[in-house]
C-alpha positions as CSV (number, residue, x, y, z in Angstrom):
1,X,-62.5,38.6,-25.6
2,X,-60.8,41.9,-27.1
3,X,-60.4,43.4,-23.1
4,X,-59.0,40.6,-21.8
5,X,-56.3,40.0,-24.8
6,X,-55.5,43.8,-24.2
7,X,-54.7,43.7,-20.9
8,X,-51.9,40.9,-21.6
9,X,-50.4,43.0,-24.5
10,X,-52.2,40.9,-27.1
11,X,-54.0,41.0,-30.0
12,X,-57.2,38.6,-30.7
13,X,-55.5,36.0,-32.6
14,X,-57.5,35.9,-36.7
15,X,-60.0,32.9,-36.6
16,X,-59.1,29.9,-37.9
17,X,-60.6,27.6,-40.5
18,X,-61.9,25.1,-37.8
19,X,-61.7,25.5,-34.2
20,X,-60.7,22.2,-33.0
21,X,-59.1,18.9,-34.6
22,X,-61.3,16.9,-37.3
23,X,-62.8,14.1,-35.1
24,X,-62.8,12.0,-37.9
25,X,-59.3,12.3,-38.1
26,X,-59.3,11.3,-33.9
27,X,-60.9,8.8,-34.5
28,X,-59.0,6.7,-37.3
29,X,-55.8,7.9,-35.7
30,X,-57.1,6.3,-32.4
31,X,-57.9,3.1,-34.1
32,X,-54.5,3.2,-35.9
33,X,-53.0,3.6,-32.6
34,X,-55.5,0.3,-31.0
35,X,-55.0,1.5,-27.0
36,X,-56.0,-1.0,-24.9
37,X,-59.0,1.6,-23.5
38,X,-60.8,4.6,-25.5
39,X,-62.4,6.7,-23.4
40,X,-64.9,9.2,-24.4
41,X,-67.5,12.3,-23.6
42,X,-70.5,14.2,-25.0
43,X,-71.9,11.6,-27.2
44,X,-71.6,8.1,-29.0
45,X,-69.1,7.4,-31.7
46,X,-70.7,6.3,-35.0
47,X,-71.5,2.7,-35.1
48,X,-68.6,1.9,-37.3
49,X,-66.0,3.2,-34.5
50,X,-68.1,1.3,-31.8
51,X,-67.5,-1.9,-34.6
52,X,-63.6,-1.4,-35.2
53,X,-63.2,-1.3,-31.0
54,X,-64.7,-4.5,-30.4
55,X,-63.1,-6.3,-33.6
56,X,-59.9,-4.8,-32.4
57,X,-60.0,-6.0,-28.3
58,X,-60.7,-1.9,-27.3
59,X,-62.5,-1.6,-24.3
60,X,-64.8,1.2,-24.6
61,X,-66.1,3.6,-21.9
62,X,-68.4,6.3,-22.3
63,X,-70.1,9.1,-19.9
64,X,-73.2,9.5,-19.2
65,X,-74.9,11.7,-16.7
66,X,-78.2,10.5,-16.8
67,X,-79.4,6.5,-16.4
68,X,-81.1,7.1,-19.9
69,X,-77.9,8.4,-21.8
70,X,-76.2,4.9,-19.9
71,X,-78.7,2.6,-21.3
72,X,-78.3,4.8,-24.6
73,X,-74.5,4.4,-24.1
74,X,-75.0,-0.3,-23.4
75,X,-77.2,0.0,-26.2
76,X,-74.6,1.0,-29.0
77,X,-72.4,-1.3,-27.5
78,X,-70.3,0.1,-24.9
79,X,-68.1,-2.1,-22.4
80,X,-68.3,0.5,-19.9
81,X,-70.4,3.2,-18.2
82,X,-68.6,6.3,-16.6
83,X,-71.5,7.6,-14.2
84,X,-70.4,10.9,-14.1
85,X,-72.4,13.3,-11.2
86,X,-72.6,17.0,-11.2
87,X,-70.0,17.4,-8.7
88,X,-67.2,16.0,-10.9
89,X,-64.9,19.2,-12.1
90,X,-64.6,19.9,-16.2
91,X,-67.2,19.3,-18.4
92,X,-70.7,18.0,-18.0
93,X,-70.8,15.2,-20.6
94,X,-74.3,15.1,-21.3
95,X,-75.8,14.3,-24.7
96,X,-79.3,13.5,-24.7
97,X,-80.6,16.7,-22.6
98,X,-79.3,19.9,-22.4
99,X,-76.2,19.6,-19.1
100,X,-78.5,22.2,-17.1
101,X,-81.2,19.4,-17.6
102,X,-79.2,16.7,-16.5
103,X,-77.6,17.8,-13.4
104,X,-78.2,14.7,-10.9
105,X,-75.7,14.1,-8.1
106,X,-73.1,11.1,-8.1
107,X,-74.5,9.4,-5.1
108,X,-78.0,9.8,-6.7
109,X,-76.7,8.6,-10.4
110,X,-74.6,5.6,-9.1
111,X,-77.4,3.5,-8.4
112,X,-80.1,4.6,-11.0
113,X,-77.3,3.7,-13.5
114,X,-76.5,0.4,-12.1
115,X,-80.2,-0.2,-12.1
116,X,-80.6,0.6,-15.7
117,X,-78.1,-1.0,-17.3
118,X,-75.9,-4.7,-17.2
119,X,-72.1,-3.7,-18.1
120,X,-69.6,-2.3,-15.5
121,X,-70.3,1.2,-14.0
122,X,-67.5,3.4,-12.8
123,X,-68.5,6.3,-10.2
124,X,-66.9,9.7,-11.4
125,X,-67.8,12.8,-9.5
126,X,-67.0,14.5,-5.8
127,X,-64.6,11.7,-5.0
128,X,-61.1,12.0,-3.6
129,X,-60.4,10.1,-0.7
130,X,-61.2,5.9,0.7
131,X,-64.8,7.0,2.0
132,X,-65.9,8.2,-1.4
133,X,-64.9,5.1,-3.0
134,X,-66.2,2.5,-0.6
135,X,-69.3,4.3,-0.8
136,X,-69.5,4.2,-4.5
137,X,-68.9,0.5,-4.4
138,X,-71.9,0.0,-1.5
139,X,-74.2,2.2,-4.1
140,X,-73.5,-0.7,-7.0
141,X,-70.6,0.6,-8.9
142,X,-67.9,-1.7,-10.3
143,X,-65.2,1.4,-10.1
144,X,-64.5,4.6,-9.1
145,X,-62.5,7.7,-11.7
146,X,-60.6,10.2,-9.1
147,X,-59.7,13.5,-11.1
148,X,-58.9,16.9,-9.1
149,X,-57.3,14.8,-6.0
150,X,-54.7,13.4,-8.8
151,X,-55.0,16.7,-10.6
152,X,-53.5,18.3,-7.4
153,X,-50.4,15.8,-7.7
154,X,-47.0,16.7,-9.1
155,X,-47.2,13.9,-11.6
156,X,-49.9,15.8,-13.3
157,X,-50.0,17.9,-16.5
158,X,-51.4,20.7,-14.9
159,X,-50.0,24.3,-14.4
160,X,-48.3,25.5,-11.5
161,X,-50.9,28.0,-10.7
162,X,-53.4,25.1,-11.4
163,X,-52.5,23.1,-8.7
164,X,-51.7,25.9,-6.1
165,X,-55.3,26.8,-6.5
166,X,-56.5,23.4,-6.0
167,X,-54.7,23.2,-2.8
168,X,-55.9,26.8,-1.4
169,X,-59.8,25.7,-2.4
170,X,-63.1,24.5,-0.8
171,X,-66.1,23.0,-1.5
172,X,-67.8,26.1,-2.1
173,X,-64.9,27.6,-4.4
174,X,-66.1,26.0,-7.4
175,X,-69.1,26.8,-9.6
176,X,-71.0,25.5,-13.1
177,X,-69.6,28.2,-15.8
178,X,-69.4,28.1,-19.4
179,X,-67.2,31.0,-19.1
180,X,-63.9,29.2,-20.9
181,X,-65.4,26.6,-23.0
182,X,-69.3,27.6,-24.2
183,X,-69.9,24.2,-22.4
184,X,-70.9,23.9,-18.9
185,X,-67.9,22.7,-16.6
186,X,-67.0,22.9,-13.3
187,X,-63.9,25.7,-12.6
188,X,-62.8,27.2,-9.5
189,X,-64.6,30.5,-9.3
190,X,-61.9,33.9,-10.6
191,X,-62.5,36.7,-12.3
192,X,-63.6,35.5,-15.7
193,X,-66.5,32.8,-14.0
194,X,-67.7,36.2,-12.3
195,X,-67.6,38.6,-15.2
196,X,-69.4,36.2,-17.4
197,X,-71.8,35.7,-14.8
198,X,-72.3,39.0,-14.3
199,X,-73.1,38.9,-18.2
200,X,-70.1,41.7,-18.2
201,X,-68.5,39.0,-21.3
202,X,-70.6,37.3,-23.9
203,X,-69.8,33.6,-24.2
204,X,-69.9,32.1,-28.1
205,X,-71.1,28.6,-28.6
206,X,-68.8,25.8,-28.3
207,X,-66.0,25.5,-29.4
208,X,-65.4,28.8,-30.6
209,X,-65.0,29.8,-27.1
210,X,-62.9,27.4,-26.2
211,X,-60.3,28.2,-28.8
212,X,-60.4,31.5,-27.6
213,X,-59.7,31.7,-24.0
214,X,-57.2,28.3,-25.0
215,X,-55.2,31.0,-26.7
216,X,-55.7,33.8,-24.0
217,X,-54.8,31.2,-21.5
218,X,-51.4,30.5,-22.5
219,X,-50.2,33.9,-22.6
220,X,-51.8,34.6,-19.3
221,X,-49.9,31.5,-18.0
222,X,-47.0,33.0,-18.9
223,X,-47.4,36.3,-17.2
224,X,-48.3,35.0,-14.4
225,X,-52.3,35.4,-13.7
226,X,-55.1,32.7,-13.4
227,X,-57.8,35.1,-13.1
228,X,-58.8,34.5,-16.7
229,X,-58.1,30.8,-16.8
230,X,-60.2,28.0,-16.6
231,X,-59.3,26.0,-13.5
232,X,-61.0,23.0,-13.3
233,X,-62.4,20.8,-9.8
234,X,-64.8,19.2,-8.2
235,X,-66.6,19.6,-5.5
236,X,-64.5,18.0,-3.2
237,X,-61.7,19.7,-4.1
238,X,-61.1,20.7,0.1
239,X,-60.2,17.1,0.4
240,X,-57.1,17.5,-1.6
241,X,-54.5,16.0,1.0
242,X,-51.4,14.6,-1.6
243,X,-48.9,16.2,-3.8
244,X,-47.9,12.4,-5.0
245,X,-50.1,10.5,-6.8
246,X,-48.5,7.5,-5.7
247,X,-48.9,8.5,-1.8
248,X,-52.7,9.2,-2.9
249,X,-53.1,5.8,-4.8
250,X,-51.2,3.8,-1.4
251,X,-54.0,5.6,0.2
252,X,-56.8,4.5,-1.4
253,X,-55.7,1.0,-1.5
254,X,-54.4,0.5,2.0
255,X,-57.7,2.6,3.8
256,X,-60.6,1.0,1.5
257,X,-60.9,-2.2,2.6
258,X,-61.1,-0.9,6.3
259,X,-63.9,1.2,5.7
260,X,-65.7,-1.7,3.9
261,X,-65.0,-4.1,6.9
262,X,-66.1,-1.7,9.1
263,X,-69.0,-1.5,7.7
264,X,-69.2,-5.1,7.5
């Protein structure tokens, strides 16, 4: 990472004693806290989490990206499955099998998922508009998650630069990388995707790497590039249409039972 902190005017920041928060620590602060949802990737809490939850009225969802990490997921006593396809843009949440191994598409997982297990399943992945949702719900699933269509929307956390890209992508912008995290993800394709690619960078496990371009990231922000940022979306990012996430939600609402009668 020593290049890329040089050509911002920075030094590699001295490595820390842990690279990300004590999940422990999450964890009780989240049950301390008692949200009405917890929501979670890459894995199952411990059994005692997954105990406090239900005694405590949480609903709990979990990912899974394969029908055997859902029934894994029902198993340990999860309310509800996110079925979360290949197309979806950040991190692959898979747990059982390596994410290269488990790389099935959301119109393929929706109803292998549904078939495998007997809570709620909510479709995640490659949908951003009324036609992706009513054709998660004819494929079985209870609900549908929408992230880079609401990521594009003023209302969201993410930077400028972020959402510009999002709006100047396609389809075939994006690619599989673990170039910003050590984890495979789904980023709009720059500079850094391509270099480490290219094997011109060498990526350290996760989430050493993460911590690392996290801090490159901010100063780049700042200056002004993305080319070394992580910029997460999906596959269907071309179908980015609203800067107002209320405009996208009326949307979705008013145009989903049409398509579902017209099918009718």
């Amino acid at each position: 990472m020593r290049p890329y902190y040089a050509e911002l005017g920075k030094e590699v920041p001295l490595t820390p004693e842990r690279f990300i928060p004590d999940v422990g620590a999450q964890l009780e602060a989240m049950l301390e806290i008692t949200p009405p949802v917890f929501s979670f990737v890459f894995g199952i809490p411990p059994a005692a989490v997954m105990a406090a939850c239900k005694s405590l009225g949480i609903l709990t969802l979990g990912t899974a990206t394969t029908a055997q990490e859902a029934k894994a997921l029902e198993n340990a006593g999860v309310d509800c499955i996110v079925a979360s396809g290949f197309e979806a843009g950040g991190h692959k949440g898979s747990f059982l099998r390596s994410a290269e191994e488990s790389l099935t598409g959301t119109f393929s997982l929706i109803p292998q998922v549904v078939d495998h297990v007997a809570i709620p399943v909510i479709a995640n992945g490659g949908i951003a508009d009324a036609r992706g949702v009513a054709a998660a719900l004819a494929l079985g699933a209870h609900g549908v998650q929408i992230g880079t269509a609401f990521l594009a929307c003023k209302e969201s956390a993410a930077s400028a630069p972020h959402r510009k890209a999002l709006w100047e992508s396609h389809s075939g912008s994006t690619t599989l990388t673990k170039a910003f995290t050590g984890r495979l993800a789904r980023s709009i394709s720059n500079r850094m995707t391509t270099e480490v690619s290219h094997g011109r960078s060498t990526v350290a496990p996760y989430p050493i790497q993460a911590w690392f371009t996290g801090h490159l990231a901010r100063e780049a922000l700042l200056q002004g590039h993305d080319d070394v940022v992580s910029l997460s979306a999906g596959q269907s990012v071309s179908l980015v249409r609203h800067d107002s996430a209320h405009a996208l939600m009326e949307e979705i609402v008013r145009e989903t039972p049409k398509i579902i009668q017209r099918l009718q």
